[in-house]
N, C-alpha and C positions, 0 to 999 in steps of 0.2 A: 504494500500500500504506500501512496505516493505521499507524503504530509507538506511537500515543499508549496510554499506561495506558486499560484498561477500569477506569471506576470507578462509581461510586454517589456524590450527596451526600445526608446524611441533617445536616437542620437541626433545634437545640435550639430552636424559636420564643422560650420563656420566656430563657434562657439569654443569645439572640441581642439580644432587648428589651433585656434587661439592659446587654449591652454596649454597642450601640448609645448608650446612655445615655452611657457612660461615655466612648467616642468622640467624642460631640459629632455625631456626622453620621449619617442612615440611609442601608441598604445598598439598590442599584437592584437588583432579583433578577434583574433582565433582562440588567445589567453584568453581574452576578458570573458568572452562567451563560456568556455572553460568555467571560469573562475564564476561566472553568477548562473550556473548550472550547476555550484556545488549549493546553493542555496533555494536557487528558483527553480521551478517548471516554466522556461522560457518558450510561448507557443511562437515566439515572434522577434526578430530586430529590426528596427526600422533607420536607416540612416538617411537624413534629410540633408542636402547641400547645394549650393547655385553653382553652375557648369557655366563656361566660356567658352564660346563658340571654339572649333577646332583645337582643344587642350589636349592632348594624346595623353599627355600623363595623368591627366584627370581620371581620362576616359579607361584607362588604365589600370586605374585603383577601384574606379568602382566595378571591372570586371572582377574586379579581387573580390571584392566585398559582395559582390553576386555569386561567386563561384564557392564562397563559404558560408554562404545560405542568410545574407542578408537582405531585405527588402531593400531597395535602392528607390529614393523618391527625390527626382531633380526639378528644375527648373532654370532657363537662362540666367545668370548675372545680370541688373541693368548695369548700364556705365553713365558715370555721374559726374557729368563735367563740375570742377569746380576752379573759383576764381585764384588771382594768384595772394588774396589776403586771406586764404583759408588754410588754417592751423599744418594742415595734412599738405599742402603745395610748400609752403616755408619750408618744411620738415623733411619731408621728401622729394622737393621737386616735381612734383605730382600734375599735372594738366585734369586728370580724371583718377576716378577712384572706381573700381567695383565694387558694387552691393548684391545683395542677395539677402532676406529674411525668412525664414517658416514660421515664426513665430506662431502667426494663422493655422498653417497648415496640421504643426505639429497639436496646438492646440485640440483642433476639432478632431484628429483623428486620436485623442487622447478620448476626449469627451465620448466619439462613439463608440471606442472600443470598451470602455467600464466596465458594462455589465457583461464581459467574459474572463475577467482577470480580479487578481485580488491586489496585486500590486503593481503603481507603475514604475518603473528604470528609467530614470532621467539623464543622460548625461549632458549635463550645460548648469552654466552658472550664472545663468543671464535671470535679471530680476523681473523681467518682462512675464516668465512662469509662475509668480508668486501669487494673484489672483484664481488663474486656474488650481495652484497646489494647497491654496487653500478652499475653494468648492470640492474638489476632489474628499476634501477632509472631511467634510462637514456632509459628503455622501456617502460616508466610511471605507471611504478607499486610503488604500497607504502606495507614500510615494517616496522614494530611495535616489537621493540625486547622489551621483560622479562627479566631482567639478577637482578643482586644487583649492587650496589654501585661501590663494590670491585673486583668482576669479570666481570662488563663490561668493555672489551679491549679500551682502549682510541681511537683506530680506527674506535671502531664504531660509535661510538659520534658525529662522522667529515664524516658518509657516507652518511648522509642524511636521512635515518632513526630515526623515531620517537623511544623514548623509554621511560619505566616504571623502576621504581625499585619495586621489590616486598616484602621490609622494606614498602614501604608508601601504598601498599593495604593487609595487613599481614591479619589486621580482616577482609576482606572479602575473602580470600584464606586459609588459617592458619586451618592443621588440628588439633583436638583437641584432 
């Protein structure tokens, strides 16, 4: 008999870059999955990210991430002119910036998934989820963010949501 939480992960790609960054090290998708399979009945991964037209490495990674049994859910990058008194142009020299958000996307397909899971797997640190992670609460769902140290937003701390840093499971995620 199976006693683990039924859950879902649904990953911030942009979010996850981010932190990755900030870690110092990237995440093995293979480990992690691994690794919240020793805890969950995971029916699902969902990795959310905005593509650039003709990225081969992009396109690349996400055959990765397909071929090890993750949902892959894109959309184009827009590109976002911006002027040369904008923080990001000084800084970097920058003419335009790429964007991309699921913020939306990942949302609602949280909301519709509920009622077949008992927990959700967040990985992002973005405070933009703190609303949703608190309805989720108050529909008695439990929700488990991934983020770092550094990028998780101080609001989610306070929404009742369990969370990890992924500095303190590095060797069991960490690819090589």
């Amino acid at each position: 008999m199976n006693n683990k939480a039924k859950a879902k992960v649904y990953i911030d790609g942009a979010n996850v870059f981010y932190i990755q960054k900030d870690i110092n090290f990237s995440i093995d998708w293979k480990k992690a999955k691994k690794y919240l399979r020793g805890d969950y009945d995971i029916s699902e991964v969902r990795y959310y990210t905005g593509v650039k037209k003709d990225d081969e490495k992009m396109a690349s990674y996400l055959r990765y991430l397909d071929a090890i049994g993750f949902t892959v859910i894109t959309k184009p990058m827009k590109i976002i002119k911006i002027d040369n008194d904008h923080p990001m142009a000084k800084l970097h020299n920058y003419s335009e910036i790429y964007k991309c958000n699921f913020d939306v996307e990942m949302t609602a397909d949280i909301l519709l998934d509920r009622a077949n899971i008992d927990e959700v797997i967040l990985f992002s640190g973005d405070s933009d989820f703190n609303y949703l992670i608190k309805k989720l609460y108050t529909l008695g769902k439990k929700v488990k963010i991934f983020s770092s140290r550094k990028m998780l937003a101080w609001e989610l701390k306070f929404s009742g949501a369990k969370y990890s840093f992924l500095e303190d499971i590095k060797n069991d995620i960490k690819r090589k």
